[in-house]
Structures are given as C-alpha cells and as structure tokens.
C-alpha positions in Angstrom: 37.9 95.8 159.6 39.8 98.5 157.8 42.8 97.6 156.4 46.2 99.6 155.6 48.2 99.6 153.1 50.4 95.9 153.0 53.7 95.5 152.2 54.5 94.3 148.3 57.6 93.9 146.5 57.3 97.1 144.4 58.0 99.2 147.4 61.4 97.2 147.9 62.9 100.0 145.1 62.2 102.8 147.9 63.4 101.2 150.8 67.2 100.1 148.6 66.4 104.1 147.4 66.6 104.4 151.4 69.4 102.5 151.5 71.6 104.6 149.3 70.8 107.9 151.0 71.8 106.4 154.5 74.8 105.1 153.2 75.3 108.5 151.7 74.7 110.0 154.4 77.1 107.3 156.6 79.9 107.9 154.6 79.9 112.0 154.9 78.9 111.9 158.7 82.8 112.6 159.7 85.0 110.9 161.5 83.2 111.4 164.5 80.8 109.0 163.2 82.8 106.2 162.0 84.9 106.3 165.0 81.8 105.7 167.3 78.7 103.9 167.2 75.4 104.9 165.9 71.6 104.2 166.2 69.4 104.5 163.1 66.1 105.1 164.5 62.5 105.6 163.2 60.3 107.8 165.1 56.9 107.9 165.2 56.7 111.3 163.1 58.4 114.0 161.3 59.8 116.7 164.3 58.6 120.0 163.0 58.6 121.8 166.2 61.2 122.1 168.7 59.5 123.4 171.5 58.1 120.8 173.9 56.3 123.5 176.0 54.4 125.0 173.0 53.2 121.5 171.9 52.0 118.5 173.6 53.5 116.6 170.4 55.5 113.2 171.3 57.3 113.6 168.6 58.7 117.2 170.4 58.6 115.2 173.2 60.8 113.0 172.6 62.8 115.3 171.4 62.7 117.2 174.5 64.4 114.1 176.2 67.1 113.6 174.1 68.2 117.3 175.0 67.0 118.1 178.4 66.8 117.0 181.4 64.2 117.6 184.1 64.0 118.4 187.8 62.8 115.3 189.4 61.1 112.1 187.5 59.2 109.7 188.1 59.6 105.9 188.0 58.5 102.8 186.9 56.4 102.7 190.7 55.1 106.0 189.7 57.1 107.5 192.3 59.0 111.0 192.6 62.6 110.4 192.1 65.5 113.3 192.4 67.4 113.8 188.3 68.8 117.0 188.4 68.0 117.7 192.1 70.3 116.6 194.3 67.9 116.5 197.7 64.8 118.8 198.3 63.4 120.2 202.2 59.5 120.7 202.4 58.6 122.9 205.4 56.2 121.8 208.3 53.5 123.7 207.2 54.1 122.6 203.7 54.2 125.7 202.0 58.0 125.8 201.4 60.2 123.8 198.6 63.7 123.7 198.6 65.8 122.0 196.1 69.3 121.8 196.0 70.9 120.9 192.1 73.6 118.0 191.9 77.0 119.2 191.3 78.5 118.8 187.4 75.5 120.3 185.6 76.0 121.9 182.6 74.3 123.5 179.4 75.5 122.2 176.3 76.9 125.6 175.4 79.7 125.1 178.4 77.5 127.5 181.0 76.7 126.1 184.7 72.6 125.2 185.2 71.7 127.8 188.2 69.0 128.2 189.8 67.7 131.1 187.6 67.9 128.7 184.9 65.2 126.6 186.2 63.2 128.7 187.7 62.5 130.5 184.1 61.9 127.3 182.6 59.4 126.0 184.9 57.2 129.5 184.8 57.3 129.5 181.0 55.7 125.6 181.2 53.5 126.3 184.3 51.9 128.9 181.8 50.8 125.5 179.4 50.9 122.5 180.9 47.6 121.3 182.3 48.8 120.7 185.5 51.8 123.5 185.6 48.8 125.9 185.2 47.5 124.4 188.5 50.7 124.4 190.0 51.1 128.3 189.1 48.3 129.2 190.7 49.2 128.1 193.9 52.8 129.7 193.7 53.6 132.8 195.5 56.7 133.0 194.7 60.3 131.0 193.4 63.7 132.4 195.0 67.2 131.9 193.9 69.1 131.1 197.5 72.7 130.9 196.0 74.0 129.0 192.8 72.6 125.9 193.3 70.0 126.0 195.7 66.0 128.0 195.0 62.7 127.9 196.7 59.4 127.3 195.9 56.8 129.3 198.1 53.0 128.2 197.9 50.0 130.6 198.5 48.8 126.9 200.4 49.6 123.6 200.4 49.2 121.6 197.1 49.8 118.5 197.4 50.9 117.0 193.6 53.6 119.9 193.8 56.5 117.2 193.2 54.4 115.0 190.9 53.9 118.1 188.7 57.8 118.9 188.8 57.9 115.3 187.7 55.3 114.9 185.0 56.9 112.1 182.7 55.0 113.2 179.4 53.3 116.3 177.7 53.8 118.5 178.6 57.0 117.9 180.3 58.9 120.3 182.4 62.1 120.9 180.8 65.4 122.5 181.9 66.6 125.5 179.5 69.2 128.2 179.7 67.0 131.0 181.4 68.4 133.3 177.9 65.8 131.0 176.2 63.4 130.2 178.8 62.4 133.7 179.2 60.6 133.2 175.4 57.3 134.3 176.0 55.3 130.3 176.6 53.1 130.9 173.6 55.8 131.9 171.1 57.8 128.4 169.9 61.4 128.4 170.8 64.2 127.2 168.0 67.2 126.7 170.0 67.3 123.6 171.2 70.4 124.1 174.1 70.0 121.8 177.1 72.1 120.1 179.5 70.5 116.3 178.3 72.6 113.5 177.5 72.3 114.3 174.2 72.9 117.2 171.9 70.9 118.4 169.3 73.0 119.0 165.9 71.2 121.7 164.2 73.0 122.2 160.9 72.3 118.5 160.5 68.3 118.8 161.0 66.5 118.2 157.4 62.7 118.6 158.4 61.2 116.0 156.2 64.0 113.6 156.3 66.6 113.4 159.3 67.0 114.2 162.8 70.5 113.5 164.2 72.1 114.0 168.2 75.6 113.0 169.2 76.4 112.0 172.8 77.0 114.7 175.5 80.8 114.0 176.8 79.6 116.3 179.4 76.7 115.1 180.9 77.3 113.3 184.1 74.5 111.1 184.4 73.0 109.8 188.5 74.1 106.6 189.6 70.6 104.5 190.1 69.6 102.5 187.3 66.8 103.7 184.9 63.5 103.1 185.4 61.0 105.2 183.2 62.4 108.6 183.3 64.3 108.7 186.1 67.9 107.3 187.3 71.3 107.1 185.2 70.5 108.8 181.6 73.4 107.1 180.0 74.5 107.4 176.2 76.0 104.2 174.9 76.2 105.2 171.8 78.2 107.9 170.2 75.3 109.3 167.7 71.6 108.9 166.8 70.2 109.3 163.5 66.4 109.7 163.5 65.2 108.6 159.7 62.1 110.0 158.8 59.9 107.3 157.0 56.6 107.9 156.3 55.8 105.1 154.1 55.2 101.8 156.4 56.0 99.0 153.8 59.6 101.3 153.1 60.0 101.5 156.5 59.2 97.6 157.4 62.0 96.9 154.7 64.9 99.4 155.8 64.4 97.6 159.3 64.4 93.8 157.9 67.4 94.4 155.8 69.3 96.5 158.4 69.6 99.4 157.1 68.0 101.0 160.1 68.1 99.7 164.1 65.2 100.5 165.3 61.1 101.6 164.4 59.6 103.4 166.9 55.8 102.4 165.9 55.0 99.3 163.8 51.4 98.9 162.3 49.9 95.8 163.0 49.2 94.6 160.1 53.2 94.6 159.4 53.8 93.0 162.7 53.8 89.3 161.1 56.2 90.5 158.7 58.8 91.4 161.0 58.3 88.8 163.5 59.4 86.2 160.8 63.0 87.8 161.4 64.5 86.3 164.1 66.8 89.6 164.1 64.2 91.5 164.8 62.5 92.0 168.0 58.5 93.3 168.4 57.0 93.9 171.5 55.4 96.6 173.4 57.4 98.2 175.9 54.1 100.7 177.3 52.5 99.1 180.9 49.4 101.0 180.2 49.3 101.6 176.4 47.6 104.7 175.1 44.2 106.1 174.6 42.6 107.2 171.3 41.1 110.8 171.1 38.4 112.2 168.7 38.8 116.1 169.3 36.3 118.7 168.2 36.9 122.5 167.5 34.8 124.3 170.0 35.0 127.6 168.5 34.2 127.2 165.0 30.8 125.8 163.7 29.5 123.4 163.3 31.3 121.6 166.3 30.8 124.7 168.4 26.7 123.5 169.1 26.7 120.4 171.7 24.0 118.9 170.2 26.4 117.9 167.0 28.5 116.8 169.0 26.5 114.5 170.9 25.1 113.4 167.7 28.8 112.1 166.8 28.3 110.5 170.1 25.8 108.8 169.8 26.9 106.9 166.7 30.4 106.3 167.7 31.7 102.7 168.7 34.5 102.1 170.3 34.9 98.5 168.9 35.6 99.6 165.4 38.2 101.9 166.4 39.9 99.4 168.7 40.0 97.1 165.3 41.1 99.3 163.0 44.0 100.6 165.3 45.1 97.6 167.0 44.0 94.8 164.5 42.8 92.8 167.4 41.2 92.4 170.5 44.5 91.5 172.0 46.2 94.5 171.5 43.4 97.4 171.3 39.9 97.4 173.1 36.9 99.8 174.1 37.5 102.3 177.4 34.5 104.0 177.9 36.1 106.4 180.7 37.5 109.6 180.2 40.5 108.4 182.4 42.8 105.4 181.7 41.0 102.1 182.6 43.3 100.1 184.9 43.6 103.4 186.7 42.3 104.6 190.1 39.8 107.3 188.8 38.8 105.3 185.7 34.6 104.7 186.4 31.5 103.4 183.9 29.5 107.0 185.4 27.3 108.3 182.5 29.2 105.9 180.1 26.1 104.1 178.7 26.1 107.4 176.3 29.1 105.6 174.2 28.9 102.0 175.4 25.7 101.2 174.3 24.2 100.2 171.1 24.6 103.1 168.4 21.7 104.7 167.3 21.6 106.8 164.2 18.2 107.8 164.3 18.8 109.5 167.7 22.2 111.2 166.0 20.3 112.2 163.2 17.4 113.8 165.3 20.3 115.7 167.2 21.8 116.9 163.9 18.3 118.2 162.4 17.6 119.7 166.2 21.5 121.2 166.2 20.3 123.2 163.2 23.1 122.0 160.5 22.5 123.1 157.2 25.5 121.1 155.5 28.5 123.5 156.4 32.1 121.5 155.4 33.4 119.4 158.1 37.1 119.2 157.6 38.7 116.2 158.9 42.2 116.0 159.9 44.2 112.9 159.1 47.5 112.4 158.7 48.4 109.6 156.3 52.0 108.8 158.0 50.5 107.9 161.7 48.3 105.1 161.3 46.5 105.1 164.5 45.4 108.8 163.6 44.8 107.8 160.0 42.9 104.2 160.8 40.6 106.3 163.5 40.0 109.1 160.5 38.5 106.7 158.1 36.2 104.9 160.7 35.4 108.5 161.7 34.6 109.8 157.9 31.9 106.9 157.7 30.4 107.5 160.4 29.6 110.8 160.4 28.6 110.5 156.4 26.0 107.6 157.8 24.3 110.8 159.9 24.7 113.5 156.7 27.2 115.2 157.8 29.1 117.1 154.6 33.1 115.8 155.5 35.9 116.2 153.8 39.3 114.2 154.7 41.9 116.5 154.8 45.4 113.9 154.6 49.0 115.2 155.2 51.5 114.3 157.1 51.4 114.1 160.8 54.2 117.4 161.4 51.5 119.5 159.2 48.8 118.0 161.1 50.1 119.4 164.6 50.9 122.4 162.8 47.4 123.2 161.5 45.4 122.0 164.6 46.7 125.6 166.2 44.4 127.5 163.9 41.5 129.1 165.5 40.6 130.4 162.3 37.2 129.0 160.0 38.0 125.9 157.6 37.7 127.8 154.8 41.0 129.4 156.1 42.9 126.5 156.7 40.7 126.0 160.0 39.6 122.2 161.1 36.6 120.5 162.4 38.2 117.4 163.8 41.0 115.7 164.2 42.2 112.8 165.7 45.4 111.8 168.2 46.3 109.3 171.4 47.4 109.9 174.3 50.1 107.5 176.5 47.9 106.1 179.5 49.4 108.0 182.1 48.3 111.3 180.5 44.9 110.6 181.1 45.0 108.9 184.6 43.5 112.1 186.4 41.4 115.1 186.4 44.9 117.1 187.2 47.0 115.6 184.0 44.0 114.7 181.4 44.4 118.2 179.2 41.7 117.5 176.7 38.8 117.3 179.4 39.8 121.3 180.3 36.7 123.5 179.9 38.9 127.0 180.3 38.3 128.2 176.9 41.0 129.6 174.3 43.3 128.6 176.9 42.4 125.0 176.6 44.1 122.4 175.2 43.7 122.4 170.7 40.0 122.6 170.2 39.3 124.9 173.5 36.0 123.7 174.8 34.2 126.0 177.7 33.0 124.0 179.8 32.6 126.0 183.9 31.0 123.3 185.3 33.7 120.8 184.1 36.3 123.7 185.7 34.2 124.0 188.8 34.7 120.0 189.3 38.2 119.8 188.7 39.0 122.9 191.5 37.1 120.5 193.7 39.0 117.6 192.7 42.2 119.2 193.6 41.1 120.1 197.0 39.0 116.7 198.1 40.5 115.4 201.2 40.8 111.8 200.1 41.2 110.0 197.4 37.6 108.3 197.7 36.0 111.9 197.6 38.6 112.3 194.4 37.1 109.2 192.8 33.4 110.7 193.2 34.1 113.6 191.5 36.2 111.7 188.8 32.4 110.2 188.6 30.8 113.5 188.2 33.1 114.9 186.1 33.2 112.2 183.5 29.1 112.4 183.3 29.5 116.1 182.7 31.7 115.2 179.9 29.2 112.7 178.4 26.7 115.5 178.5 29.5 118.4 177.2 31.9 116.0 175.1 35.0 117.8 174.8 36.2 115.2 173.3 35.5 111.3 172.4 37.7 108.8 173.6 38.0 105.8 171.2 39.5 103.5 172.3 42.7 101.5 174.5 45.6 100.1 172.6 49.2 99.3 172.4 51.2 100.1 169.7 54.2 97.6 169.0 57.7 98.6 169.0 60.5 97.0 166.7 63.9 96.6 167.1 67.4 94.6 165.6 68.5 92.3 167.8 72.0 94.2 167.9 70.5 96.6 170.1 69.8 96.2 174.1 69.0 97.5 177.2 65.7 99.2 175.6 63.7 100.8 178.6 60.4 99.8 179.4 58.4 102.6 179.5 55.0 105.1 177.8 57.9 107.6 176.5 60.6 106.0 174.2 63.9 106.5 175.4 67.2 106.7 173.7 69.5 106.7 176.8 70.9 102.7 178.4 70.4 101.4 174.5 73.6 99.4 173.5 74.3 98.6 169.7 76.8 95.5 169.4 
C-alpha cells in the first residue's frame, strides 16, 4: 500500500503559522465581519479559474455555486426540480419549452435576470458541456416572449432536455449577466457577477491562499427544503472564507485546534486523527462517491498509438489504486465499467481487458509492436490532491515495470488544470498523462460521461477520436427504451476497452470533516455552502 505523508509534530509550527495569518486576517476583515458570522472552510484545491464553463474543475465548480444559480436542479431522487424557473409548459408535440422565471431575481450588480440573460448563458455552455453540445444540436431556436418568460424550440423531440437544464455537476449550466455570457465559450471569463446566494469578493481573492464570499441580502431563496441542488439556497452565515491549504498534516491541525470549521477532503490516512476529536465530525456526505480517471493525450505521441495505450491497460489493476486512494476496501474498490457501478448502464461488457490478471509480457509485446523508442512520458501529478497524487505514483511504477521513460511532473493541483489545456508537445510544457475523479453521477451515462467522447480537439482534455464511439452514443440518444439504451451502454464500453480513451481506476469515497459548531451540512456529490449553520 502506498502511504502519504503522516502527520508529526514538526508541522504543528505551520499550522500556529496558519493560525496567525487567519487571525490577521479576522481582525482586518471589517466590521462587516465581526458583526456576522463566518465559515472557515478548506476546499479541495486552489481556485485558479473562474469560469465554470471553460473548465470541468470542482474546484470552479464549486465556485460556480456559491455565485450562481441555475435554471432548474435536480434532487436528491434525481429528479427535475424548478430553482430559478418559476413553472415551464412543454407542447404536445414536444418540441416547444416554455419557462417562466420566479419573481425577485436579481444580479448581484442590482440589474433584473431576463430572459436574454439566460438564454446567452445557456448557448455559451451548450457549446462545452458534454451534454449541452447534445442539447445544441437539437435546438432550433431560443425566444425572449417578454421579461420573464423565453422559449426553447427543438429541431425534434429530445427527451433529457430538462435533465440537461439541470445537470448538477461539470459542467454546470450557470446563470450570468448576458454582458458576460456573450464571452466567446472557449475564452475564460473573470467576472464572477451572478445572482447566487452568495457574492464573490474580488479585491479579497489571493490565488494561492484565500477565497472569500459574503452573503447576498438580495437573493430570495425558493421555499422547499434542499435536497442536492435544488430547493431553498439559504445563507446562514454572513461570510465564507475559503483557506487554501495544501499541506494535509497543516491542514489536519488548523481543523483540530479550530482555527478553521470545516475540510472539504480529508486523506484517509488522517481520518483516525480527526476522529479522536469528538468536535470533529467525518463522514462522507456523497451517495455514490466518485470514480478515478487515468487520461491519455491523444494528440501527442506516444499516447496518440492505441497499442500504448492498451499496453497501460493491460498492466493496470484497479485494486492498487482503490488502496492507495481510499486506504481500504471499505471506502475505495475496483469498477471495471466505464459508467458508475450501482448505476443503470453500468455493465462487465469487454471488461475482462482490466479485470483480469495483469500481464506485463502482453503490455510489453504491445509497447515493442506500438513502435516506442523511449520518448519522455510526462506525468501529471499534483502533490496537494491526494487522490490524483496517490493514483500518480501507482501509475509511475507501473508503466516503468513495462519500460516506459516517465517522468513525474508535481505541482499543485490549480497548475495542474491549467497545464492539462495544452495541446502542445511535452517538451513545451505539453503532458502525457494525468490523472483526476469524477463524482458518480458524472459518469452514469453515455449523455453525461465527457471523457468517453471520441469528437476530437473538441473533446473533453486529452481529445481522443474515436467515430465509432460517436456513432454509438447518437444511437444511444435516440434508442426507444431504456433496455435498447443499456445494450448500447454494452457496446460502447467494449469499444472503449478496444479504443481506451481513458482508464477508469477505481470507486471511492472521499471523507469530509467538519467542527461540530457547524450543521445542517447537505448530503450530496457537490459540496454545498448554503443551509450550513455555525453556532
């Protein structure tokens, strides 16, 4: 088992070094601050990027939800729920949307959400998301009617039209001023106005160290109560502070001595620590926990020639992964599915090819056939995520057992989703690999799962072609039943064993960490900052 870094008494100077900054930092917040209360929070990763349509990146994300809000969402029951819509009208021939807003919408610059507002928004992320590009392509045409009603018109029926309005993760179809909508989808936007329940303070922002949002007075949240992303988005607290920490042991501390309320993403090996506080809650809060991705660069060699790739393959088990991530078998095991097991389309089809016994003299006979002459593999970890960094180091030894010439490139996990955009060779700052996860209900179907896309440069970071895997997925999408989905979910998933776009390594859930001061924390695969009280 590979083992992370432990916590030991020498880091204790960083995490009182911690200390001092937030109280610092406390004491020349203004009065705003001391008059209210305030979450201390520690996300998963450092936000670099502020657009959650140009990047899939939770971290953006997450973001995205403190700031925006969305259309319709979906619930706990995975069903379609009204959020900024007040009621919606489908025609009889199901060709025709309309959706009326709530009243008391507004940006957090004072202006009134209108119709023109959304409909710019949800064309700039129809142009990225996986299943917003689907949703595009069956649009004709979207219609302001007055100043708070518009219309969707389909070229034909589609019928995961509302379930793509309500897409609960990456990427997620956010509400923004049409001023900053209109952004063409592949430049990254840096003003983060929405009409969330919370607001983004910009001339607080230090990339690298803090985040902070104060409550929206404005924001008149619906009446239901939450469940995942939808119902009543409620602030109870005046302000949230994310604290950047990317050491674990630092970060373990600043929560045990309360210095902050909340850790987004313990490590397991730190779990024990922090259960031995009876201040402290841990537990995981994700129904389906996430899935662990090994993603190739299709258009730069050596990755670009299947037969390297199936080499990886064929050496690749998804038992040491779910170890090294998860610690145990309780928390982390092997999926061999290209779609969340648990879920309706998840099968076994084809998935002898990474269930069965490794076999290293069959990878290396596909690495000699592949015609690999030791070209640099570069590696992407990022040293501050340790499910992405414990899946690099299982990753580095197995692909130096075949004689393959890798190199570990660490940073941190905001340069990480940074660099992965490069299309360019590694010897200018291009990439061979790198690993991430995925929440469970990203990958459910052939409709939200973006790394299995075969389109090419416009696929998902690494940009396989794959027409066959295309060909399979139009069908999907227009199968008459959901058994006739399920035997193409079959055949696609073999295509991907033969293809490999990608390697899934394994199913795990990723602990959570909280001060007992702290409630009303929503169960869900997105973390939510809304309904949390701080006594």
């Amino acid at each position: 088992m590979l083992k992370r870094t432990a916590f030991h008494p020498s880091r204790l100077a960083r995490s009182l070094t911690l200390g001092l900054v937030l109280a610092l930092g406390a004491a020349t917040a203004g009065t705003a601050m001391a008059q209210g209360k305030t979450i201390k929070f520690v996300p998963e990763a450092d936000l670099r990027i502020l657009d959650p349509v140009w990047t899939t990146a939770y971290i953006t994300r997450n973001h995205g939800y403190m700031v925006y809000d969305v259309l319709l969402a979906t619930d706990a029951d995975f069903k379609v729920q009204p959020q900024m819509v007040d009621k919606w009208e489908i025609s009889p021939d199901k060709l025709t949307y309309t959706f009326t807003l709530r009243d008391g919408l507004k940006f957090h610059d004072g202006a009134p959400v209108r119709p023109a507002d959304c409909i710019a928004s949800i064309q700039r992320w129809a142009k990225r998301d996986v299943l917003g590009q689907k949703l595009g392509e069956m649009t004709e045409s979207w219609t302001a009617v007055d100043d708070k009603t518009f219309k969707l018109k389909l070229k034909q029926p589609f019928a995961l039209t509302l379930e793509a309005l309500a897409k609960p993760s990456s990427n997620v179809p956010f509400i923004m001023p049409e001023r900053i909508a209109k952004t063409d989808a592949f430049t990254a936007i840096t003003d983060a106005t929405g009409s969330g329940p919370f607001k983004f303070v910009k001339d607080e922002w230090v990339p690298g160290s803090k985040v902070v949002y104060v409550k929206n007075n404005d924001y008149v949240p619906r009446k239901e109560a939450p469940s995942w992303g939808a119902g009543g988005k409620v602030a109870k607290v005046d302000r949230v502070e994310w604290i950047y920490i990317p050491d674990s042991a630092t970060a373990a501390a600043a929560l045990n001595t309360g210095e902050v309320d909340w850790w987004q993403q313990v490590p397991v090996d730190l779990v024990p620590l922090l259960q031995k506080n009876k201040q402290i809650k841990v537990e995981s809060v994700d129904p389906l926990g996430s899935i662990g991705v090994l993603r190739f660069n299709h258009l730069q060699a050596p990755f670009n020639n299947v037969k390297l790739r199936q080499a990886v393959l064929a050496v690749l088990d998804q038992k040491d992964y779910a170890v090294a991530i998860a610690g145990d078998e309780k928390n982390g095991k092997p999926c061999a599915s290209f779609f969340t097991c648990g879920t309706p389309m998840a099968n076994t089809a084809g998935s002898e090819a990474l269930s069965g016994k490794r076999d290293i003299e069959k990878a290396k006979a596909l690495v000699k056939e592949s015609g690999y002459k030791g070209e640099k593999i570069v590696l992407m970890s990022a040293t501050d995520q340790p499910m992405v960094s414990s899946q690099a180091l299982v990753t580095q030894e197995i692909l130096r057992k075949i004689g393959l010439n890798v190199e570990l490139a660490a940073s941190d996990w905001g340069t990480l989703i940074t660099r992965r955009s490069s299309k360019e060779p590694v010897d200018k700052n291009g990439w061979s690999i790198f690993h991430t996860w995925f929440v469970g209900p990203d990958m459910t179907t052939p409709a939200l799962n973006s790394p299995l896309r075969g389109n090419g440069e416009t696929a998902w970071f690494g940009w396989p072609t794959d027409p066959k895997l295309e060909e399979m997925r139009t069908a999907w999408f227009n199968a008459p039943s959901v058994e006739e989905q399920k035997k193409i979910a079959e055949q696609m998933q073999v295509q991907a064993f033969q293809s490999v776009p990608y390697i899934p390594t394994a199913q795990f859930i990723i602990p959570t960490a909280y001060r007992t001061t702290l409630s009303g924390v929503i169960n869900s695969p997105v973390t939510f900052l809304w309904n949390v009280e701080k006594k």
